[in-house]
MIVEXPA-322333 format. One line per field, with one value per residue: residue in three letters; residue number from 0; x negated, y negated, z negated of N, C-alpha, C in turn. Coordinates in steps of 0.02 Angstrom, whole numbers, always signed. Atoms other than C-alpha are relative to their C-alpha. Layout:
REM residues N
code: [ALA:...]
pos: [NUM:...]
n.x: [X:...]
n.y: [Y:...]
n.z: [Z:...]
ca.x: [X:...]
ca.y: [Y:...]
ca.z: [Z:...]
c.x: [X:...]
c.y: [Y:...]
c.z: [Z:...]
//
This chain:
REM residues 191
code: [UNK:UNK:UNK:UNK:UNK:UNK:UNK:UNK:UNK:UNK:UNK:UNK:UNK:UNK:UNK:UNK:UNK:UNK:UNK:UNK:UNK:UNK:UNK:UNK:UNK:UNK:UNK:UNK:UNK:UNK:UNK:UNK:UNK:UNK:UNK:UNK:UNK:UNK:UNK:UNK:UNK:UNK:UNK:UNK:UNK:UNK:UNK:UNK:UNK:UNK:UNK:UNK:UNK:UNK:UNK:UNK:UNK:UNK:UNK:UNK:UNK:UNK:UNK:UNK:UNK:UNK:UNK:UNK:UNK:UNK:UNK:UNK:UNK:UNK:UNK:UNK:UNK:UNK:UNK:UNK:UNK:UNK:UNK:UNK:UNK:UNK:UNK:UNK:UNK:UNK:UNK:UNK:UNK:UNK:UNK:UNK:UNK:UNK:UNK:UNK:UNK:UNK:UNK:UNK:UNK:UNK:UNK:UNK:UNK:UNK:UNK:UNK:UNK:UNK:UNK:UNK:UNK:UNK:UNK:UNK:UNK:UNK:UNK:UNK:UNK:UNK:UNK:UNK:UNK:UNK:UNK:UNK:UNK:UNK:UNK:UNK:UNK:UNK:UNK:UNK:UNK:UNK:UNK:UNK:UNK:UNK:UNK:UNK:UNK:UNK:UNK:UNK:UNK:UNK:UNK:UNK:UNK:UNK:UNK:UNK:UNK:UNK:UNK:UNK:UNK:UNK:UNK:UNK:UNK:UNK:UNK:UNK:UNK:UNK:UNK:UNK:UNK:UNK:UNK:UNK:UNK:UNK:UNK:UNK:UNK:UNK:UNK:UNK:UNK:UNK:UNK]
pos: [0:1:2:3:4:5:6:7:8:9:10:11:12:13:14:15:16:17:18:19:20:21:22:23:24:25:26:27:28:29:30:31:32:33:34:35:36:37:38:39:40:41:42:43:44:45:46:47:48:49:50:51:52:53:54:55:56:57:58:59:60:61:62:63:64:65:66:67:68:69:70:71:72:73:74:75:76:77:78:79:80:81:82:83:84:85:86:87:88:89:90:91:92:93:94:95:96:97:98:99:100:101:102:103:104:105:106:107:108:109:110:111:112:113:114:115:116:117:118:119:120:121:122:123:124:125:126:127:128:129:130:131:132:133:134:135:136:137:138:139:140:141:142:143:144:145:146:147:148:149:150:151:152:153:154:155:156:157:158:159:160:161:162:163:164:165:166:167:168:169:170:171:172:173:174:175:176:177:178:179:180:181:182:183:184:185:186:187:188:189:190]
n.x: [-41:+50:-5:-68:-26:-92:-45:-22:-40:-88:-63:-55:-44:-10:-62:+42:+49:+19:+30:+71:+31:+60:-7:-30:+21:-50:-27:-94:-16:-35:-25:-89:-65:+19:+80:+26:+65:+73:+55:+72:+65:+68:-8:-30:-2:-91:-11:-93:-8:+16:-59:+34:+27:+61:+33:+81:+7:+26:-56:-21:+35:+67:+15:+75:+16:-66:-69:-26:-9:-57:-29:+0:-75:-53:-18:-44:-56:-24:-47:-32:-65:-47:-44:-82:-35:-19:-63:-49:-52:-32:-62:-30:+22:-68:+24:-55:+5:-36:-23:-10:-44:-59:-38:+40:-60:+2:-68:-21:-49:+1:+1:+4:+36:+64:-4:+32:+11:-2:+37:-21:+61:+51:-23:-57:-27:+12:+41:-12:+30:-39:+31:+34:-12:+21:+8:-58:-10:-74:-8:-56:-3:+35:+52:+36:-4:+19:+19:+59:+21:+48:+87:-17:+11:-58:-33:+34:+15:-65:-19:+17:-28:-78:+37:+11:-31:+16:+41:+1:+52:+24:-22:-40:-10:-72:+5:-8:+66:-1:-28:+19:+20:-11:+25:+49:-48:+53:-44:+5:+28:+16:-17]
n.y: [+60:+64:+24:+50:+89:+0:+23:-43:-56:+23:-36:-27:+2:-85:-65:-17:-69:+17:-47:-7:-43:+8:-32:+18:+84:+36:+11:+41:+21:-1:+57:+10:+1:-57:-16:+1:-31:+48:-49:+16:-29:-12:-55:+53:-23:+7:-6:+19:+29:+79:+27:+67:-57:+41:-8:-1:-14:-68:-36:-99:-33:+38:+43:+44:+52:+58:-12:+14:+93:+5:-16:+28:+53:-46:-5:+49:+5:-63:+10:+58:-50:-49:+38:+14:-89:-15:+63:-5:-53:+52:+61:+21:+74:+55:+53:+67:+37:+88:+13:+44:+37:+9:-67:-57:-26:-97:-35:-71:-23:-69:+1:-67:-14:+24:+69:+31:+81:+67:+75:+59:+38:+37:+0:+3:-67:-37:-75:-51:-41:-58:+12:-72:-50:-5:+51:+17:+68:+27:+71:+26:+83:+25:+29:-51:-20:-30:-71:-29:-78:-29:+37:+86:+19:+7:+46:+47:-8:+27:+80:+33:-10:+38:+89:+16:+18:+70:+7:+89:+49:+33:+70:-4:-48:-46:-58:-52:+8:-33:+31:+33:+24:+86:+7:+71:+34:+30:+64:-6:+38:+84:+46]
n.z: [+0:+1:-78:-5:+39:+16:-45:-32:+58:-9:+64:-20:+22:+45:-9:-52:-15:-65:-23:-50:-20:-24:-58:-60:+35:-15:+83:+16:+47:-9:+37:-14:-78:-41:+2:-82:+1:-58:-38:+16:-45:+61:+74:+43:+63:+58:+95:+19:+64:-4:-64:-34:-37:-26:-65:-24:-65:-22:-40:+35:-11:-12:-61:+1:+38:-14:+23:+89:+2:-33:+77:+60:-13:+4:+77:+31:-4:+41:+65:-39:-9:+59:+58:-53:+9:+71:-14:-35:+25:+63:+1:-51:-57:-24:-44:-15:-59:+0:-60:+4:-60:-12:+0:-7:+58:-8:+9:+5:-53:-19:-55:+25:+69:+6:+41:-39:+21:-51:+1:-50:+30:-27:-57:-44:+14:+64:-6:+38:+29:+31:+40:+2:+41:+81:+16:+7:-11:+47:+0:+31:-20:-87:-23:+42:-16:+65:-42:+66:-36:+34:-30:+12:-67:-47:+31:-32:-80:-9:+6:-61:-85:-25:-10:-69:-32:+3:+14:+32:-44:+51:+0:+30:+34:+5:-29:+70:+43:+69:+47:+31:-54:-25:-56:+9:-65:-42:-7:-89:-33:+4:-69]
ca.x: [+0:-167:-144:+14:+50:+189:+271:+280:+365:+583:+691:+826:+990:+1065:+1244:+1128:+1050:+922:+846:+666:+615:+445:+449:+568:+502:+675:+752:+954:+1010:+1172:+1313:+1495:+1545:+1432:+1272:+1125:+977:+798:+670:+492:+336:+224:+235:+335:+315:+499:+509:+665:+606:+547:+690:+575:+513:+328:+283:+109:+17:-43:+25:+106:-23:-213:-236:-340:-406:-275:-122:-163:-173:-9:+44:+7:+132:+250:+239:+329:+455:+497:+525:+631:+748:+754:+819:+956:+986:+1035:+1137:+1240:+1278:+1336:+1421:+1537:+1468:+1575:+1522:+1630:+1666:+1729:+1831:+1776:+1874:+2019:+2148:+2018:+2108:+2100:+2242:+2272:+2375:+2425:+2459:+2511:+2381:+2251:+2216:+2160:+2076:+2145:+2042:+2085:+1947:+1943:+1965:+2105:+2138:+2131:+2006:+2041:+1933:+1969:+1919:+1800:+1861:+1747:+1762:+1905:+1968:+2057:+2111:+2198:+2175:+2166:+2031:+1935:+1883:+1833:+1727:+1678:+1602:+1481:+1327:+1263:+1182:+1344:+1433:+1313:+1301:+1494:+1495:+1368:+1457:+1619:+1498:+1452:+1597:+1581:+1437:+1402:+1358:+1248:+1328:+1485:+1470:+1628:+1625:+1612:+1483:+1432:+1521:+1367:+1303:+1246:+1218:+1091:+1196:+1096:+1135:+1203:+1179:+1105:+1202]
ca.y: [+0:-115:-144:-211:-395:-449:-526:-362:-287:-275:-229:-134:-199:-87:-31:+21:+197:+215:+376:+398:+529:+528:+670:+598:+404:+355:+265:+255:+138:+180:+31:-8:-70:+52:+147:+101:+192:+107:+203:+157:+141:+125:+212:+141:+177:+195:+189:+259:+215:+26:+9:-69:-10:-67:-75:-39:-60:+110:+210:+397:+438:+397:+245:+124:-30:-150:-40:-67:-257:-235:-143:-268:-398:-247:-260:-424:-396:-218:-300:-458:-313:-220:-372:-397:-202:-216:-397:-312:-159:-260:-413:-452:-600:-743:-882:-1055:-1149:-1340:-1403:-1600:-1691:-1754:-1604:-1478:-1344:-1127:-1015:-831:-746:-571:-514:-333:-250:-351:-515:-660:-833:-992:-1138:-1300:-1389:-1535:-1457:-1436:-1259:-1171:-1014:-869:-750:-571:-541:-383:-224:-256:-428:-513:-685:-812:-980:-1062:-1251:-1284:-1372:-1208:-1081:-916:-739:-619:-426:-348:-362:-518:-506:-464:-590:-733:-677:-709:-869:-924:-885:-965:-1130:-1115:-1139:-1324:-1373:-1528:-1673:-1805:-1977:-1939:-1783:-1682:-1501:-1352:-1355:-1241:-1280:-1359:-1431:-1624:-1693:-1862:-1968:-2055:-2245:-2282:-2388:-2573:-2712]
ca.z: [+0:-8:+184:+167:+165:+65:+237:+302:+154:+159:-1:+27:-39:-178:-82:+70:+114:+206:+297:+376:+475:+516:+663:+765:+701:+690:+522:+497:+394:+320:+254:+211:+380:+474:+512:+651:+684:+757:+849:+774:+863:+683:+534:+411:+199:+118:-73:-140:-322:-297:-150:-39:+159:+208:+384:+440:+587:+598:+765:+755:+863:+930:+1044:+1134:+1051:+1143:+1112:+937:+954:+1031:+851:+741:+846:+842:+645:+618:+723:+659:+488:+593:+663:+489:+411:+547:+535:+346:+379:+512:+416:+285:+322:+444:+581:+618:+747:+745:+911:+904:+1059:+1061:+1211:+1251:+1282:+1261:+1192:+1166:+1163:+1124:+1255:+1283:+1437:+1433:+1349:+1375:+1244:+1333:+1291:+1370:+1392:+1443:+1469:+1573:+1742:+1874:+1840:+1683:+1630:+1572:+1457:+1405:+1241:+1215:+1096:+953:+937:+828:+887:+767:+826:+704:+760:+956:+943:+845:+885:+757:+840:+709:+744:+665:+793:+786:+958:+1028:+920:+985:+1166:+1175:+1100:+1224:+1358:+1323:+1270:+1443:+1505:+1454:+1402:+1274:+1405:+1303:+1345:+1270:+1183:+1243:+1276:+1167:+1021:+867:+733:+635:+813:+829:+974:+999:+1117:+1260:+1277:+1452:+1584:+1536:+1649]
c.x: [-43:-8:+49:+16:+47:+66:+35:+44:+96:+30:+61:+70:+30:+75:-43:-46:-46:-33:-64:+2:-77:-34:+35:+3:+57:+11:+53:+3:+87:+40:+56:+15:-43:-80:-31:-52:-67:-51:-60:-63:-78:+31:+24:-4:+68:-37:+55:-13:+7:+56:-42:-24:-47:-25:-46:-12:-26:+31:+15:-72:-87:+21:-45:-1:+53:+60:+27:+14:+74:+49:+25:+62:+64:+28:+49:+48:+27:+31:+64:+66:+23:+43:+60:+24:+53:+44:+73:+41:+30:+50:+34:-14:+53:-64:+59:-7:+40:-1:-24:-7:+57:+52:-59:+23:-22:+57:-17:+60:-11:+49:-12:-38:-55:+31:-33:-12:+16:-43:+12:-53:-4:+40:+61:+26:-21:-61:+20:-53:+21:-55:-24:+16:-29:-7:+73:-16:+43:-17:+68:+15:-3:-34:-63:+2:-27:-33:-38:-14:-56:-65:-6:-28:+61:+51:-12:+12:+73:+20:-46:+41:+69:-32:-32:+30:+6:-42:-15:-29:-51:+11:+69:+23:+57:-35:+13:-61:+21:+27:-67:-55:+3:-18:-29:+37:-53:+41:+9:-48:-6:+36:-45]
c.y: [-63:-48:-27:-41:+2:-15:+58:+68:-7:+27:+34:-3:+71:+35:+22:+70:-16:+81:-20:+70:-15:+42:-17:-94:-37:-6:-27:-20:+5:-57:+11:-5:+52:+30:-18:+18:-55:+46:-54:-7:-26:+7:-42:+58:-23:+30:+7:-58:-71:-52:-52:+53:-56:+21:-21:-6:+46:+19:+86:+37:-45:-53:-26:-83:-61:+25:-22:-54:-11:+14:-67:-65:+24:-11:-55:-13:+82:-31:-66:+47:+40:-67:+3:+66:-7:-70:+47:+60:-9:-51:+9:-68:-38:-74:-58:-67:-51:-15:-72:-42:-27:+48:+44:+38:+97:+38:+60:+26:+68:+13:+89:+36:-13:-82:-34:-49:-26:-33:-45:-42:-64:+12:+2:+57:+22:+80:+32:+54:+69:+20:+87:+34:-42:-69:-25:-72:-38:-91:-20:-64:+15:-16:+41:+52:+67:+80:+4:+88:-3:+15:-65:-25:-32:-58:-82:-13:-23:-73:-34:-46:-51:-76:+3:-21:-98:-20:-71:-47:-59:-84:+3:+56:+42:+75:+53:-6:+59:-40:-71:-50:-74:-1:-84:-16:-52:-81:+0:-44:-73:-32:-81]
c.z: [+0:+59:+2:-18:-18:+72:+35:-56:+2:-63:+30:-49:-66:+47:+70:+17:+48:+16:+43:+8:+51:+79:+52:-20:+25:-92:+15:-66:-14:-57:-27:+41:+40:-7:+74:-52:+40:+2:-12:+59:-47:-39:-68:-68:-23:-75:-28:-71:-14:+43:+32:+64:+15:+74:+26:+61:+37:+43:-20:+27:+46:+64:+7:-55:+19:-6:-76:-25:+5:-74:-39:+41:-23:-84:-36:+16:+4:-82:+2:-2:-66:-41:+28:-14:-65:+5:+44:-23:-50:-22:+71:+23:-2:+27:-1:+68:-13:+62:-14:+68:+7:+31:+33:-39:+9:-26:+15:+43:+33:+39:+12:-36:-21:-40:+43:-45:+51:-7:+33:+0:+32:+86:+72:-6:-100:-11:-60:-18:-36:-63:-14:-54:-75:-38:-17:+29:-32:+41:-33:+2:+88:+21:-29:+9:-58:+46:-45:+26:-56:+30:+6:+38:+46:-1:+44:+83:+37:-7:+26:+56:-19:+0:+51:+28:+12:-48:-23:+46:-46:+4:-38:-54:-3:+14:-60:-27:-58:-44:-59:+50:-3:+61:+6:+61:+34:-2:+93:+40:-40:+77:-35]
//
């Protein structure tokens, strides 16, 4: 354990299991809302007693001198992904979208058995979004928007995309924004 910086050290929550297998250098972590597994590529020390896992930059097996260089990058984001691992099996995500425009608006609309998002944003037509299985959607204001799931890639990668659809401009600041989102407003034109 002398090799191991504290940065690369992780606790392990107390309602949280965790499994290592060292032969097939995979470690599931199991939660309340669910279990995920991660496929290793260095040797990780679990501690049931201390509840703590230390990840080394040792590999499973011999390499050259630059794969191993390659390790030690590997090491800080092995303990990056275990933190997210143990967040996502844990909590439930939630992302918050703010409409700010003049009738900029989002609506829930089902449409045989598919849920849809409205959006009004602005343009001459309207868009429509279908909202993916594992993701809940709450709008309880019009101008608010609420996407919660339990990855927090997937969670994110969604609420991109719909803040794509209109995108904060920076002279007036309309469009869609994160909920704790500023935006530095440009001054305009000088006459």
């Amino acid at each position: 354990m002398k090799n191991i910086s504290k940065k690369h050290i992780v606790k392990i929550p107390k309602h949280i299991s965790v499994f290592y297998s060292e032969k097939n250098r995979l470690i599931t972590v199991v939660g309340p809302l669910r279990k995920k597994s991660l496929k290793l590529k260095t040797r990780v020390i679990v501690s049931c007693k201390k509840k703590f896992i230390g990840v080394t930059s040792q590999p499973f097996q011999n390499m050259s001198l630059n794969a191993k260089k390659q390790l030690k990058v590997l090491q800080g984001t092995t303990v990056a992904v275990l933190k997210q691992i143990f967040l996502e099996v844990s909590v439930l995500l939630c992302k918050k979208l703010r409409f700010v425009g003049v009738g900029y608006r989002a609506f829930i609309v089902k449409i045989a058995n598919n849920t849809l998002l409205q959006f009004k944003l602005g343009y001459s037509h309207d868009i429509y979004f279908k909202i993916p299985s594992n993701i809940t959607v709450f709008c309880l204001k019009s101008d608010k928007l609420f996407l919660s799931g339990s990855l927090y890639e997937y969670v994110s990668q969604i609420a991109s995309l719909i803040r794509s659809y209109k995108t904060p401009e920076p002279y007036k600041g309309k469009g869609i924004l994160y909920e704790n989102e500023t935006i530095l407003l440009k001054e305009g034109k000088k006459v």
